[in-house]
N, C-alpha and C positions, 0 to 999 in steps of 0.2 A: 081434525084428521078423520079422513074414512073409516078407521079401527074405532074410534071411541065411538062413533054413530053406529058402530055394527054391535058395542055391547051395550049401550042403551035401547036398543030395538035391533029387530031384523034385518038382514040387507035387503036393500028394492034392488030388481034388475038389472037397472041401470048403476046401481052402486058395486054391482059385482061386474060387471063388464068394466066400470071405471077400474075398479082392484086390478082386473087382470091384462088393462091395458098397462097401468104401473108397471108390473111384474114385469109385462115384456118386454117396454122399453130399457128399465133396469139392466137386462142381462138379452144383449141383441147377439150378445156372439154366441152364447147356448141357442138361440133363436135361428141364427145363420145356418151352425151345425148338424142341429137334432132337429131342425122341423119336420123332417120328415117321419121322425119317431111314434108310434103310438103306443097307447098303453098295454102291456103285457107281450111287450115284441122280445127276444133275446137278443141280447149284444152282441155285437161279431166278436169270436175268439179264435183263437188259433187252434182248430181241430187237429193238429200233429201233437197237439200237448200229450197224449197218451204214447205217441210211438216215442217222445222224450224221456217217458219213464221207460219204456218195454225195451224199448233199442239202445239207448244212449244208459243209463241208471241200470238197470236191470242186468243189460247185454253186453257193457262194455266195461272191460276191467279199469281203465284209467278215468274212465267219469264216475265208475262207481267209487274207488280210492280216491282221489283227490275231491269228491265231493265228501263222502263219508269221515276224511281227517281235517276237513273244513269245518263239518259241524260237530264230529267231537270236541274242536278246539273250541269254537263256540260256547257248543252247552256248559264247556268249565271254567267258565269266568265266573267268579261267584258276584250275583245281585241282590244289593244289600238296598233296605228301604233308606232313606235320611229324610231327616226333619230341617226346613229354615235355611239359611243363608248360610248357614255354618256348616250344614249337610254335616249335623251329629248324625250314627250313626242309630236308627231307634233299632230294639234288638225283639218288641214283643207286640202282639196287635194283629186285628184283621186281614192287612195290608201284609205284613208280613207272613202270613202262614199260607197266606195266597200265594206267596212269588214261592214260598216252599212247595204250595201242590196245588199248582192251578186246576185239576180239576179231581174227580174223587180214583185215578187210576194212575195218573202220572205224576213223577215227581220235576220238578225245576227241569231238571239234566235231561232228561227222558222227550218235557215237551218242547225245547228249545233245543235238541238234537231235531225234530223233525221238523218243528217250523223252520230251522234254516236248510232242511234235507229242498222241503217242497220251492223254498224263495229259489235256491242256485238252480232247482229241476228245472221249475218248472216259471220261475219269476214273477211267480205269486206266493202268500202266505195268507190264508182263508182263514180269522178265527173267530168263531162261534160263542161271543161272548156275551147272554143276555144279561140283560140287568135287574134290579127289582126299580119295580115302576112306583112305589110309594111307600110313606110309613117313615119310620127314622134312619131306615136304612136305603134308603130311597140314593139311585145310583150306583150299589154297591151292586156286585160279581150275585145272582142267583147261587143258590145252595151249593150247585152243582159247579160250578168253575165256568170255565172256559175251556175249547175244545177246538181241534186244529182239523179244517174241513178238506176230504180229497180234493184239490183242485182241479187233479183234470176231468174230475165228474160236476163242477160247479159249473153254472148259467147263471149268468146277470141277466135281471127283467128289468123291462123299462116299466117306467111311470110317465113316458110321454116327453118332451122337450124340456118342460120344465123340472123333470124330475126323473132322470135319467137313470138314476139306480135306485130305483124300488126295492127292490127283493132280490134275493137269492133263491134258488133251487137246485138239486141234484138229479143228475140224468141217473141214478143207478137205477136198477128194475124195480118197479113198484112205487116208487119216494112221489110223491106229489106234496111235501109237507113245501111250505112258502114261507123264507125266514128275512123277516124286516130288515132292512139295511142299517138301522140301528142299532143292530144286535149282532153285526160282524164290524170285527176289523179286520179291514183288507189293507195289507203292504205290498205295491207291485214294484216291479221292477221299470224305467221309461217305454213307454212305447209309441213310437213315432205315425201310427195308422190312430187314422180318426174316421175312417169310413165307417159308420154304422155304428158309433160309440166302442169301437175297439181300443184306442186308448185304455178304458176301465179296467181293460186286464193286461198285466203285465207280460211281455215279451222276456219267453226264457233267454236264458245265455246259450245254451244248446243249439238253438234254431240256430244261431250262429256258423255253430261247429257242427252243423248237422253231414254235411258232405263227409269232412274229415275222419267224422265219429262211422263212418256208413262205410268209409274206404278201409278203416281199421276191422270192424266187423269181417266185412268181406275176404279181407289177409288171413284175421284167425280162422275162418272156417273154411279158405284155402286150406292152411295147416290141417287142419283137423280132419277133413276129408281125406287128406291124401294119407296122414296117418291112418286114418282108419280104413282103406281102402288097401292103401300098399300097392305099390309098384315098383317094376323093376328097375335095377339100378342102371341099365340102356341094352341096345338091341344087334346083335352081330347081323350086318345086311351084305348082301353081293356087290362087288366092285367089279366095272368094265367087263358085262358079258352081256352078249348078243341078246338084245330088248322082242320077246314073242309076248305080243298081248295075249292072248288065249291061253301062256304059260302062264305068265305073271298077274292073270286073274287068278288060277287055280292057287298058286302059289300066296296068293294074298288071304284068299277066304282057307287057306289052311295057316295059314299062319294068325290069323284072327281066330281059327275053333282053338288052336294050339294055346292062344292067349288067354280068351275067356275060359277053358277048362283049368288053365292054373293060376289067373288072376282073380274073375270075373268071381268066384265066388268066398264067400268071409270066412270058410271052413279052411280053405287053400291056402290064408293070412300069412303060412310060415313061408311059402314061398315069394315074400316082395325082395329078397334080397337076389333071386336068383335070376340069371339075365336071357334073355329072349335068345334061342340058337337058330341058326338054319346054316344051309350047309355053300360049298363052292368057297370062290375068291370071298371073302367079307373083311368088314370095316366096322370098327364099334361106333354106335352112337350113344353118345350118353345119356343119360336119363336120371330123375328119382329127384332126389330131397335139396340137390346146388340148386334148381329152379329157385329154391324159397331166396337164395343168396341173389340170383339173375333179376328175380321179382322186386327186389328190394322190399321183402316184405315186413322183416325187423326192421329194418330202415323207418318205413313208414309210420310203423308204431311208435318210434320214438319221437319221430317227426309229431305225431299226435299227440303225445302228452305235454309236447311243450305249445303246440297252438292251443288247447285245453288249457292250459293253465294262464295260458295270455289272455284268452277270451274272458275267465274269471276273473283276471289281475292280478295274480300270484306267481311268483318265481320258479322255475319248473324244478331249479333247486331243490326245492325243499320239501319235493315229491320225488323220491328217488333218479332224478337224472344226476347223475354224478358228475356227466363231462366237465373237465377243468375246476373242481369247486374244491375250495380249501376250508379250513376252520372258519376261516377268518369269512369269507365269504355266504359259509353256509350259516352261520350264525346272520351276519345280514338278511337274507334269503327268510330267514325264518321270524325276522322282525317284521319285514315288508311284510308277511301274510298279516300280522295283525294289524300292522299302520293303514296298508293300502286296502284291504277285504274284512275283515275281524270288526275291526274297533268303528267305520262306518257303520256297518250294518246293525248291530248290536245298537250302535248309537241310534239307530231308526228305529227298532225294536222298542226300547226305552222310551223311546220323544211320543209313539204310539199310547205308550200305557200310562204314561206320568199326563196325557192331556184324555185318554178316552177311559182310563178305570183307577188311575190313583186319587185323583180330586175328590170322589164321593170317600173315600175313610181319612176323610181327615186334612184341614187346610192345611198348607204347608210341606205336605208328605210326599214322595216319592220315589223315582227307584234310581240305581246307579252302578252303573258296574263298578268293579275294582280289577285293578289291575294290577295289583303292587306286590301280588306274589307269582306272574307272568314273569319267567326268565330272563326272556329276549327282551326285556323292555326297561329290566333296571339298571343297564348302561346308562342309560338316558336323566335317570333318579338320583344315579353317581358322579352324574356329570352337573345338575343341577344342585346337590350337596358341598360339588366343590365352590361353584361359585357363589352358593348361597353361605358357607362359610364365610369364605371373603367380606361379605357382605356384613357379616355377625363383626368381623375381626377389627374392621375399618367402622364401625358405629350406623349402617347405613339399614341393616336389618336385625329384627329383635330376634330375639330365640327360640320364643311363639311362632313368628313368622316361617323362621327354617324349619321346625319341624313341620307345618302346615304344610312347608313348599313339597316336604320328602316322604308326604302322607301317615306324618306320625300326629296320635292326637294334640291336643293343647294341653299346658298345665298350669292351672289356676296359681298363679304364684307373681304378686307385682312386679315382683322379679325379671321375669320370663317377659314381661311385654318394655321391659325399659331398653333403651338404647347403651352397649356397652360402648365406654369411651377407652380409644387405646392412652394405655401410661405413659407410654415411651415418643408418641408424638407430641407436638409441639408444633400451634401454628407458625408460620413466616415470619408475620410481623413480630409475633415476640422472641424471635432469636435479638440476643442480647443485651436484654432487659432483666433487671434484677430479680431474681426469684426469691421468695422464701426459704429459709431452709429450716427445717426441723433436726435441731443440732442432736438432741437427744435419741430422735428416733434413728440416728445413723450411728452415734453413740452405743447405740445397745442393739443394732445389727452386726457391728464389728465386734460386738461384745468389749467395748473399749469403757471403763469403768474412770481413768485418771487422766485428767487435762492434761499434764505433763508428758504423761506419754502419749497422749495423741498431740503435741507439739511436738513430739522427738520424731514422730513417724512423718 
């Protein structure tokens, strides 16, 4: 092979061009893509990533609330390391004090509230995880942890067609520091743009809901304008009198100083309930705070929190929309969040750390969530308990087995892993076949001590 000639001696020219014909035949579809790529170009991303936090997160009450009771659900799922096929539970070690404080300021809760803040914002999760590069601890997490990177300040560099994500860097002011792609785990969300290696970064759920989010905004600060502004509740106007333009110029521009001297200014504020007068035949018009009802502007918010909650995958249920919802149903509602959004993503979270930082402390080790003190989800445990009963009662599961199924430990007892045989059945074929009888042991169940009188009876 061309590798063992390159660590007996140097490569000749021609042995490096043969290498990097390899390579490109290898991987013709990154070749088809990225050719046009070179080295230290940035990746296409979606430069609205910032108005996702300022407008949609920041700005708007129902993406702030149903993202923020998303990821406190999240961060309190406890993650427990386990060892081996048996996924014992280990309780002490490297691995473990790391998932207690991944890095020297945060704890568990703290960083897996904000890595899932930035996944649902912004449909990436940035984390700045180096490693140490040798020694016996070689693979393991640096001193310092791991650290969760602003995303919508993050830039992917190329390294060229064949090596499409080099590095990481930060737009913030001043930053020129260059962080090896190595040394982050990046979780994106799909994204279906491949122009310019935009795939690499993940497409929010927002852009989605960006219109929605923008029309809701807009409603509340309807509201809030007109609140803070005040106007009157409508305007008494003349009815069927003789039309003089030159009158009803004057007539207007007095009734406009008329308006702005007790509307126009925020000292006057006491006056928005009181209604515009002029005099002759008049007819009221109405005015003031029914627009918001005309607007349909509650309307619309509500209408938003349930496309919100669709775009994430979650029941709008279970984020205060009440319409139609009974026990029975909001208890579903509140399973779905973890069946359908929770228990995926966490599960990505984990499949990230148990292949790129569990492996160096130790073969066998890894992380795992638990779930088995989650409310909404031990119907499910209950329901599994009954038919793994069954199983116990009919000889078909051991005892081991059931509590395995119901997330209770094992217990070392030969006992515990034999098959129980029910007493009272009896296969097919031997219905009416002579059995044995143990005269004495039914004898001194009856407490029956005299032959005689057990003939009398």
């Amino acid at each position: 092979m061309i590798f063992d000639r390159f660590i007996q001696r140097g490569p000749s020219r021609a042995e490096i061009k043969q290498l990097i014909d390899e390579v490109d035949e290898q991987n013709q579809l990154y070749k088809a893509m990225y050719e046009q790529m070179f080295p230290g170009q940035s990746l296409r991303k979606d430069y609205k990533m910032k108005d996702y936090i300022k407008d949609g997160y920041e700005k708007n009450a129902d993406v702030f609330s149903v993202i923020d009771r998303l990821s406190t659900m999240f961060a309190q799922v406890p993650i427990n390391v386990v060892m081996g096929d048996d996924e014992e539970v280990v309780l002490e070690g490297d691995l473990v004090e790391r998932m207690k404080q991944p890095n020297n300021y945060q704890l568990w809760q703290e960083f897996a509230k904000l890595w899932y803040t930035f996944f649902l914002t912004t449909g990436n999760a940035i984390t700045y995880a180096p490693r140490i590069v040798g020694g016996n601890d070689k693979g393991k997490l640096m001193p310092g942890g791991m650290y969760l990177m602003p995303t919508q300040n993050v830039d992917i560099k190329s390294g060229g067609w064949r090596d499409p994500i080099k590095e990481y860097t930060l737009d913030l002011s001043g930053t020129t520091e260059r962080i090896p792609a190595e040394d982050v785990m990046h979780v994106r969300m799909p994204n279906l743009q491949y122009t310019d290696g935009a795939n690499f970064m993940g497409m929010s759920p927002l852009k989605v809901a960006a219109l929605i989010i923008e029309a809701e905004n807009q409603g509340y600060q309807t509201v809030a304008d007109t609140l803070a502004r005040g106007i009157p509740p409508g305007i008494l106007t003349k009815v069927d009198e003789s039309y003089d333009e030159d009158l009803s110029k004057t007539q207007q521009k007095e009734l406009e100083r008329t308006y702005k001297q007790k509307y126009g200014n925020q000292k006057y504020k006491r006056n928005a309930g009181v209604p515009v007068l002029t005099v002759g035949n008049v007819k009221w018009v109405k005015m003031g705070f029914d627009n918001f009802r005309d607007l349909q502007i509650l309307e619309m918010n509500q209408h938003g929190l349930r496309v919100l909650c669709n775009v994430l995958g979650v029941p709008s249920q279970a984020f205060n929309d009440v319409s139609g919802t009974t026990f029975s149903n909001m208890n579903d509602a509140r399973k779905m969040v973890y069946t359908n959004r929770l228990i995926p993503d966490l599960g990505l979270l984990i499949a990230y750390l148990n292949v790129q930082v569990a492996p160096a402390y130790g073969e066998g080790l890894k992380s795992k969530a638990d779930y088995s003190n989650v409310p909404e989800l031990q119907d499910d445990k209950q329901k599994v308990a009954t038919w793994a009963n069954i199983g116990v009662a009919n000889g078909s599961v051991t005892r081991n087995e059931f509590r395995k199924l119901i997330g209770l430990d094992q217990v070392e007892d030969e006992g515990m892993d034999s098959f129980m045989a029910p007493f009272n059945l009896v296969p097919v074929g031997e219905i009416g076949m002579d059995v044995e009888i143990d005269s004495e042991k039914i004898l001194k169940d009856n407490d029956i001590d005299d032959y005689k009188r057990l003939k009398a009876v």
